[in-house]
C-alpha positions as CSV (number, residue, x, y, z in Angstrom):
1,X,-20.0,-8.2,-11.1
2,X,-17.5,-9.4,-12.8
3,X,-15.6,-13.0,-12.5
4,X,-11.5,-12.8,-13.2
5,X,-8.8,-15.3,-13.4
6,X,-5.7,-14.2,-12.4
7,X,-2.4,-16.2,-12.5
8,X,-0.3,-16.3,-9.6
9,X,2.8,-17.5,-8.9
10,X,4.6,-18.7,-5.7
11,X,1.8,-20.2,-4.2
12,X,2.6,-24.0,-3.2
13,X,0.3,-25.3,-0.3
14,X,-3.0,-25.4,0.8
15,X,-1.4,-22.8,3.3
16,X,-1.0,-20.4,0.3
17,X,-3.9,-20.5,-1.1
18,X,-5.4,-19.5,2.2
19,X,-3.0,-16.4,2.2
20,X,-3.9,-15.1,-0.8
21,X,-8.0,-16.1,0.0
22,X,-7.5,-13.9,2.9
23,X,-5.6,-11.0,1.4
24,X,-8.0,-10.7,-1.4
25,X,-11.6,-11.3,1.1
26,X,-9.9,-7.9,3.4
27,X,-11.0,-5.6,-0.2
28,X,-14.0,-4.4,-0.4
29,X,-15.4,-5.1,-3.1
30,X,-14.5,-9.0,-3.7
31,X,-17.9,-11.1,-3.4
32,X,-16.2,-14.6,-4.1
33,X,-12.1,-16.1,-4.2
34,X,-10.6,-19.5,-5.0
35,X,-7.2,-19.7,-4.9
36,X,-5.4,-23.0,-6.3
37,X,-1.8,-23.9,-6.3
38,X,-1.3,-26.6,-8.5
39,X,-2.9,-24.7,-11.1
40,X,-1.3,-21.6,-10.2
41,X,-4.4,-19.5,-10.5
42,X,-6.7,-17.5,-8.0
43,X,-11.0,-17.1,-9.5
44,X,-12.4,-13.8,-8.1
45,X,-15.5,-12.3,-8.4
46,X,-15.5,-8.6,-8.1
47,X,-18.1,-5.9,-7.6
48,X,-18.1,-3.0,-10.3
49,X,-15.1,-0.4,-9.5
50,X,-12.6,-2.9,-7.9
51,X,-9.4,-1.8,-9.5
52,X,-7.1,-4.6,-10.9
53,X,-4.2,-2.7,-9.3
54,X,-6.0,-3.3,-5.9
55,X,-6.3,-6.9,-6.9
56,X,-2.9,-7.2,-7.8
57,X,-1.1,-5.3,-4.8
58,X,-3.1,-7.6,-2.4
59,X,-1.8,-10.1,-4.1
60,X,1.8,-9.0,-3.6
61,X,1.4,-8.3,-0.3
62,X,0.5,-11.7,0.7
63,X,3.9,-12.9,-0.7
64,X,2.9,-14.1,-4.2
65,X,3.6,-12.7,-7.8
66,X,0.9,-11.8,-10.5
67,X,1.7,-13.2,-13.7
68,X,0.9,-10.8,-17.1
């Protein structure tokens, strides 16, 4: 397992923290998310072999933008 923070930017509600929540719980592989927008930061716990691109693209996907 292993337990990521990953900075995220866009998210502004309690609405888009759910969206990102959601897109990241639909991987396999993702045990545990918090998402929080006035910090601009989503906590993950992954299962060994999740890919950070995976992570990342779901991410996207929702809406939102991964900071480097």
């Amino acid at each position: 397992m292993e337990r990521k923070t990953i900075s995220v930017t866009g998210m502004s509600c309690n609405g888009c923290e759910q969206n990102v929540e959601t897109a990241l719980r639909n991987l396999d592989g993702v045990s545990r998310v918090e998402a929080n927008h006035d910090a601009d930061t989503v906590d993950v716990v992954l299962e060994d072999g999740v890919a950070d691109d995976d992570v990342n693209a779901a991410i996207e996907q929702a809406g939102y933008d991964v900071k480097a």
